[in-house]
C-alpha positions as CSV (number, residue, x, y, z in Angstrom):
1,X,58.0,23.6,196.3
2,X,55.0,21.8,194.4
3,X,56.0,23.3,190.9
4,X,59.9,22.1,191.3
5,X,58.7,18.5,192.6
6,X,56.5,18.1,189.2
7,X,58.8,19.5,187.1
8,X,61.5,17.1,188.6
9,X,59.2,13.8,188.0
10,X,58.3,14.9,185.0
11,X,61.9,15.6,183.9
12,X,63.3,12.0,185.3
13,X,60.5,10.1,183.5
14,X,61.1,11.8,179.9
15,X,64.9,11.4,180.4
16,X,64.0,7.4,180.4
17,X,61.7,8.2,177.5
18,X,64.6,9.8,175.5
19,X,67.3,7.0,176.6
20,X,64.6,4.5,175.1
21,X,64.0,6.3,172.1
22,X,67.6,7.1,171.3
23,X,68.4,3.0,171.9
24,X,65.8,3.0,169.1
25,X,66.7,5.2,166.6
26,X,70.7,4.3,167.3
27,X,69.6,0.3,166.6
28,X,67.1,1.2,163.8
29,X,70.0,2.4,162.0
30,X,68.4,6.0,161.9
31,X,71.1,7.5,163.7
32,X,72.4,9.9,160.7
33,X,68.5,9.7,159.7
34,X,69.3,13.5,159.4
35,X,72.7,15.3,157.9
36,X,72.8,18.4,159.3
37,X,72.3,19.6,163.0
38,X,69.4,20.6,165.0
39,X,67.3,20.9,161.9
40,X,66.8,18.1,159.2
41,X,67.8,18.8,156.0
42,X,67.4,22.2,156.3
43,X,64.3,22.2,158.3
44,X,63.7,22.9,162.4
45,X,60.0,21.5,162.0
46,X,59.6,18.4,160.5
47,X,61.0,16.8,157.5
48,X,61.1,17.7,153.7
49,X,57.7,16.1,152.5
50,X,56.7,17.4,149.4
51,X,58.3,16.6,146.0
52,X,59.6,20.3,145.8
53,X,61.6,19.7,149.6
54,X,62.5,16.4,149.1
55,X,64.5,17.7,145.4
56,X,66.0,20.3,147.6
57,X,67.3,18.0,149.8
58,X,69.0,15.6,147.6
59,X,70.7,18.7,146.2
60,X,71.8,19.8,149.2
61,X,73.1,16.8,150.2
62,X,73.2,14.4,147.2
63,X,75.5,11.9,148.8
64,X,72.9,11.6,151.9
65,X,69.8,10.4,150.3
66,X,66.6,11.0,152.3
67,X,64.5,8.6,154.1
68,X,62.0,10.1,155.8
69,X,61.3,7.5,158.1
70,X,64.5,7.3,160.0
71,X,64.5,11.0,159.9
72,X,61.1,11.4,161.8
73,X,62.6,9.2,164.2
74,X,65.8,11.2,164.8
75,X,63.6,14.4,165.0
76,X,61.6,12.7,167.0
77,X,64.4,12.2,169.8
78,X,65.6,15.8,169.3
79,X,62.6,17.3,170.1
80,X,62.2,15.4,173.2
81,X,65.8,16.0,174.1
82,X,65.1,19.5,173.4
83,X,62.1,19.6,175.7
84,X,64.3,17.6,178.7
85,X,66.7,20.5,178.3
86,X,63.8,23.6,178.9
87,X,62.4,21.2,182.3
88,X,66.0,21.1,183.0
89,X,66.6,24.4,182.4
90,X,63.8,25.2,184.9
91,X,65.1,23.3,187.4
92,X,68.2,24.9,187.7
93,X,66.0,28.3,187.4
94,X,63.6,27.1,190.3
95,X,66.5,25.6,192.5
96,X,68.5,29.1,193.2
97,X,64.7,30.3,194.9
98,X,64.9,30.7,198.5
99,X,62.4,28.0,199.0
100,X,64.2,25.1,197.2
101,X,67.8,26.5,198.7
102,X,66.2,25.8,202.0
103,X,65.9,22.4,201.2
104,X,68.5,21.4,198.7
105,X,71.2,23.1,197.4
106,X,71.5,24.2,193.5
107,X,74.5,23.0,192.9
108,X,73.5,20.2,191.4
109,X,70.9,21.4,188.9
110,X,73.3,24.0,187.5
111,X,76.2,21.2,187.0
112,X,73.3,18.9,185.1
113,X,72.5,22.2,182.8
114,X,75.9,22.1,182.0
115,X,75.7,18.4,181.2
116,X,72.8,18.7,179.1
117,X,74.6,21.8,176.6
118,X,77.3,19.3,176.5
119,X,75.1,16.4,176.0
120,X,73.8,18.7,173.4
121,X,77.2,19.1,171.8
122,X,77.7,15.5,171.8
123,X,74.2,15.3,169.8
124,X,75.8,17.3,167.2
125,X,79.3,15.7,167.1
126,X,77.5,12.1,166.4
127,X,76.0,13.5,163.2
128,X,78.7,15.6,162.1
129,X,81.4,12.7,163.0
130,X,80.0,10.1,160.9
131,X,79.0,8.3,164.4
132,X,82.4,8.3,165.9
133,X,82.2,5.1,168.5
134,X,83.6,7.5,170.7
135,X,81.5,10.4,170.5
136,X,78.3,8.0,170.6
137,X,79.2,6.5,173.7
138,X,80.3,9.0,175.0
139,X,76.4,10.8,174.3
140,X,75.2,7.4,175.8
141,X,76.9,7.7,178.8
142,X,75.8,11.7,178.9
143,X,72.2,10.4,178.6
144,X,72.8,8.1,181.7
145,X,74.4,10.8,183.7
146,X,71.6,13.0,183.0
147,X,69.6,10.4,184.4
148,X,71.3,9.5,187.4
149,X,71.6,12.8,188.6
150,X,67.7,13.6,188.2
151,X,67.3,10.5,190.1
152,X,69.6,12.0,192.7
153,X,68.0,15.2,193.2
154,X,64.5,13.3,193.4
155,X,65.8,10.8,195.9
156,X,67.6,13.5,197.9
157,X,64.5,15.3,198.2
158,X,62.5,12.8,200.5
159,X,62.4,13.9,203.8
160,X,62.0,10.3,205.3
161,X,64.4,7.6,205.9
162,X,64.4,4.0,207.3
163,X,64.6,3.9,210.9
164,X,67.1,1.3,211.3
165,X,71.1,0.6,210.7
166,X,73.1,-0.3,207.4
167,X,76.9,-1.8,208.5
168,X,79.6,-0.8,206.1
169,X,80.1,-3.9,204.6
170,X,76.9,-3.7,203.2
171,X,77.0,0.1,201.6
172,X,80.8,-1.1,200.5
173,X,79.0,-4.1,198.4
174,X,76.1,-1.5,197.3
175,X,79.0,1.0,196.3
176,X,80.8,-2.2,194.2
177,X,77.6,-2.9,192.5
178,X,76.9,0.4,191.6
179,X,80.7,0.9,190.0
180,X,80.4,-2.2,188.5
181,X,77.3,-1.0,187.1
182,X,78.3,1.7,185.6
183,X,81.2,0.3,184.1
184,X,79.2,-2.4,182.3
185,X,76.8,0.0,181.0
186,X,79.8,2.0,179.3
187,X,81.0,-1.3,177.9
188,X,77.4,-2.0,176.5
189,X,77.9,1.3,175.0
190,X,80.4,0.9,173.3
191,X,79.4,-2.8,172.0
192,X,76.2,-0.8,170.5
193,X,78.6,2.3,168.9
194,X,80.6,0.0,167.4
195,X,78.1,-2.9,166.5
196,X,79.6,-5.7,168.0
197,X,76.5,-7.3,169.5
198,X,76.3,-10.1,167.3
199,X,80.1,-10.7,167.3
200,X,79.2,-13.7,169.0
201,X,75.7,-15.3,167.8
202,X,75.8,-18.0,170.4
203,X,76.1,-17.9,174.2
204,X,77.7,-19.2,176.2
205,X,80.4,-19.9,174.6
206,X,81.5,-17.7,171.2
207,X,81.7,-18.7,168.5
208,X,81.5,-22.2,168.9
209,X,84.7,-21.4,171.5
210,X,85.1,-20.4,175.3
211,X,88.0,-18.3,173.9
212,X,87.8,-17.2,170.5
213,X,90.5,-15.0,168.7
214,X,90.5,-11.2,170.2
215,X,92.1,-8.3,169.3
216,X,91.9,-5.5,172.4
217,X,94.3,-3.1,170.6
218,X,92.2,-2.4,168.0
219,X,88.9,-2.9,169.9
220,X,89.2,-0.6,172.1
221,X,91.5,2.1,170.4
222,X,89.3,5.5,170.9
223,X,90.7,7.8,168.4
224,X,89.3,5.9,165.1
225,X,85.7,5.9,162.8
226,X,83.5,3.4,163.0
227,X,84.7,-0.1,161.3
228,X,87.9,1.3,161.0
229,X,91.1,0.8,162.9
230,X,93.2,3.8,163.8
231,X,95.3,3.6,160.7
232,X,91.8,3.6,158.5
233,X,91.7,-0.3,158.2
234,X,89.0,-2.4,158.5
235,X,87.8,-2.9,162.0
236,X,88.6,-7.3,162.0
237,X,86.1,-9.6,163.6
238,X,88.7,-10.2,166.4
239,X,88.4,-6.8,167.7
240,X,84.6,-6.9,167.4
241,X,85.0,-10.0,169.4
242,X,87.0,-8.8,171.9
243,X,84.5,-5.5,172.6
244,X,81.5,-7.9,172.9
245,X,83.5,-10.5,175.4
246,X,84.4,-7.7,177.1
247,X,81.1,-6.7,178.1
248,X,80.1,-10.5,178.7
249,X,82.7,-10.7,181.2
250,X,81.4,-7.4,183.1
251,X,77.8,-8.9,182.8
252,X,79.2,-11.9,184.8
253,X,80.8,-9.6,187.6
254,X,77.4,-8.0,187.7
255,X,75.9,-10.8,188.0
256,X,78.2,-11.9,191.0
257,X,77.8,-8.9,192.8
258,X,74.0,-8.0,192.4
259,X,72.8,-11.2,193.9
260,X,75.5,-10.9,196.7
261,X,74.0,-7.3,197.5
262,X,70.3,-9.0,197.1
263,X,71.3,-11.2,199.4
264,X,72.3,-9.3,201.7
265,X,69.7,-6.8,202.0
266,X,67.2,-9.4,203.0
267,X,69.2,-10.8,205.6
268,X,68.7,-7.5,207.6
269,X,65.3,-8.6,208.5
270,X,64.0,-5.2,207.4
271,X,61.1,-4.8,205.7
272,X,61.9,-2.1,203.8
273,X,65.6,-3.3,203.1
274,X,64.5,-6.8,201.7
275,X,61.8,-4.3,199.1
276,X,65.3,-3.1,197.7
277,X,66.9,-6.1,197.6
278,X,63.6,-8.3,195.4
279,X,63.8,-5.0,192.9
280,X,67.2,-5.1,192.6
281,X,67.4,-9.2,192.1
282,X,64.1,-8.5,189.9
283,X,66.2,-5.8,187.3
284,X,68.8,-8.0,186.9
285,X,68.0,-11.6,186.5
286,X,65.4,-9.1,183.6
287,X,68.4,-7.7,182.5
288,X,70.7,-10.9,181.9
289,X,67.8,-12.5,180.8
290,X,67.6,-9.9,177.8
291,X,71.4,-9.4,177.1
292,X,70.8,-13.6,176.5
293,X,68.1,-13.1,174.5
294,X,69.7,-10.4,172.2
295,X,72.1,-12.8,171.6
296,X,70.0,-16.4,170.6
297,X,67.7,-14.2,168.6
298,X,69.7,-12.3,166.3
299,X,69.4,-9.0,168.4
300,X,66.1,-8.0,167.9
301,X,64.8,-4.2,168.0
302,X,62.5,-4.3,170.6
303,X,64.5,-7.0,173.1
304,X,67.5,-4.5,172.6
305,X,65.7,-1.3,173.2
306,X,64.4,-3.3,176.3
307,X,68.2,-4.0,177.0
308,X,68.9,-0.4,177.5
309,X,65.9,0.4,179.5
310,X,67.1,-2.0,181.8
311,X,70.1,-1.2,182.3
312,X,68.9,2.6,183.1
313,X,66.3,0.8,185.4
314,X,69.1,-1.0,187.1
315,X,71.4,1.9,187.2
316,X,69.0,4.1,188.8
317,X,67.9,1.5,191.5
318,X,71.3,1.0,192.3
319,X,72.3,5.0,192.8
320,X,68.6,5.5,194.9
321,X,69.5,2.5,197.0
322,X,73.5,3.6,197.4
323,X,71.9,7.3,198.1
324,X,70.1,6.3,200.9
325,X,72.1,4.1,202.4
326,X,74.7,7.3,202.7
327,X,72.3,9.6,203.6
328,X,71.1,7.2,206.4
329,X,74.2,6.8,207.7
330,X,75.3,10.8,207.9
331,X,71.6,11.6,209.7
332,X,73.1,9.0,212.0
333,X,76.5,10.6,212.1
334,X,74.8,14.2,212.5
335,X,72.9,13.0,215.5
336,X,75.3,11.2,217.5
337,X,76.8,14.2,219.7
338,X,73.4,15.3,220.8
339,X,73.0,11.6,222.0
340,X,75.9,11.6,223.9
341,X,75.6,14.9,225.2
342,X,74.8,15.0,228.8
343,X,71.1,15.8,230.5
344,X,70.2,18.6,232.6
345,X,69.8,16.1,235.6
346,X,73.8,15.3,235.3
C-alpha cells in the first residue's frame, strides 16, 4: 500500500528528527523550558509573548521564571512528538486494512501506539518530576524504541533478500553487537540524565587516573532526583565518575565487537554483505570519534547532539542488518522441505 509505505518513511525520518531535537533541548538545559504539561505556561500554541502573558506567567508560576527561548525549544519538540504520534497513529489505523494484513501483520504498529501514549506519559513525568534521571532515561530509551521498531516494520516490508548464506556464528556476533548496543545507549542515557559527561574532562585516562575514585551505589541508585542520592544528599563526584566510566567501559566492548562483526561481513565475499559491514565500521569509528571529542572539548552542543544521532544511526543499522540476517535465514528454513521433497519422475 503506497499511502502506508510514505507514511512509514516519513514517520521513521521525523522520529530521528525528534531524538535529535530532544538531545538538544535536554543538553541546552531547556528541558523544564516549560512548567506545566502539554501546554506552556498555560498556553497549547506558542509561548506567553506579550508583557500582559508573560506577567501572567510569573504569577502562575513565580518560582519558574520564563525564558522564552528554551521554551520555544521544548514546544518545539512537543509539537513534533505530537505530530510522530498522529503518523503513528495512522499506521496502526492503515495496518488492520486487508491490504497491509496481507503483507505484514498489525501487531506491531498497535504495540508501538502503545509505546508512543506511554512515551507520552514519560513526556509529562520529566516535567512534572523535576527531571527524574530515571524517568528521563527512561523517555530516552522510549524514543529509541520508537525508533527501532519503525525501522523494523520498514525493513520487514522489503520483499527482497540477498541470495546467499549467513552461518550462525556470524548472526550470533550481529546479535552481540546489537545487545551490546543497546546496552551502551541506555548507559549514555543515563550519563546525559544525570550529567556526568564531563565527570572525567580527559580521556583516556580520568582524571589524571586509569582508576579514579567511584561510587556505583550511589551512581546508579534509581529511585532518587537529580544530584541527589537516595537519602536527598548531594549526588558526590565519585558516583558521577562511576556513571561516566561506566559507559566508557561499554563504548570499549562496542568497539571490540563492531569491528569483529565488520570484519566479518566482508570476509563473506559478498557484495552486499561487505556494504553492511563499511556502514557499520563507518557509524562507529564516527561515533567513538564523537564520544572523544565530547570529552577533550568540554562537551559541546552540537558534537553531543551529533553523539545521540549516532548512536540512533548505529542502533538502527545494527537492528536492519540483525533483521535480515533472521529473516534470510527463516526464507531458507521455510523452503527447505520443498527442496527435499521428491520429483514427479521418482
Amino acid at each position: 500500500m503506497r499511502l502506508y509505505r510514505r507514511l512509514l518513511l516519513v514517520a521513521t525520518l521525523l522520529a530521528f528528527a525528534v531524538i535529535a531535537l530532544g538531545a538538544y533541548v535536554r543538553l541546552s538545559d531547556a528541558g523544564l523550558g516549560c512548567p506545566d504539561w502539554p501546554g506552556c505556561y498555560g498556553h497549547w500554541l506558542g509561548v506567553p509573548d506579550g508583557p500582559h502573558e508573560q506577567h501572567a506567567a510569573a504569577q502562575a508560576y513565580p518560582d519558574r521564571p520564563l525564558d522564552t527561548g528554551k521554551a520555544r525549544k521544548e514546544m518545539l519538540h512537543r509539537y513534533l512528538a505530537g505530530t510522530l504520534g498522529l503518523l503513528i497513529l495512522a499506521l496502526s489505523i492503515l495496518a488492520w486494512r486487508q491490504e497491509c494484513r496481507s503483507r505484514q501483520s498489525p501487531a506491531l504498529p498497535t504495540a508501538l501506539l502503545a509505546i508512543v501514549g506511554l512515551q507520552a506519559a514519560l513526556g509529562m513525568w520529566t516535567v512534572t518530576l523535576l527531571l527524574k534521571p530515571v524517568i528521563v532515561t527512561l523517555h530516552l530509551i522510549g524514543g529509541m524504541t520508537t525508533l527501532s521498531i519503525l525501522v523494523a516494520m520498514a525493513v520487514t516490508r522489503r520483499s527482497t533478500t540477498p541470495d546467499d548464506a549467513i552461518g550462525p556464528g556470524t548472526r550470533g556476533l550481529a546479535f552481540a553487537a546489537l545487545l551490546t548496543i543497546v546496552i551502551q545507549i541506555a548507559l549514555g542515557g543515563w550519563v546525559s540524565s544525570n550529567y556526568a559527561a564531563l565527570a572525567c574532562p580527559d580521556f583516556p585516562t580520568c582524571q589524571g587516573q586509569w582508576q579514579p575514585p567511584m561510587d556505583f551505589t550511589h551512581a546508579f541508585s534509581l529511585h532518587r532526583e537529580l544530584g541527589q542520592t537516595a537519602d536527598g544528599q548531594s549526588l558526590p563526584l565519585a558516583a558521577l565518575t562511576a556513571i561516566h566510566w561506566s559507559h566508557r567501559i561499554g563504548a570499549l566492548i562496542v568497539a571490540l565487537i563492531g569491528p569483529l562483526l565488520a570484519i566479518t561481513l566482508f570476509k563473506t565475499g559478498q557484495r552486499h554483505w561487505q556494504i553492511w559491514g563499511g556502514l557499520l565500521a563507518t557509524l562507529l569509528l564516527a561515533q567513538i570519534g564523537l564520544g572523544i571529542a565530547n570529552v577533550l572539548l568540554g562537551l559541546p552542543l552540537a558534537i553531543a547532539v551529533a553523539h545521540n544521532l549516532g548512536a540512533a544511526l548505529l542502533l538502527t543499522a545494527t537492528l536492519a542488518l540483525n533483521i535480515r540476517m533472521y529473516r534470510r535465514r527463516a526464507e531458507k528454513a521455510a523452503a527447505l522441505p520443498i527442496s527435499r521433497a521428491p520429483s514427479p519422475q521418482s
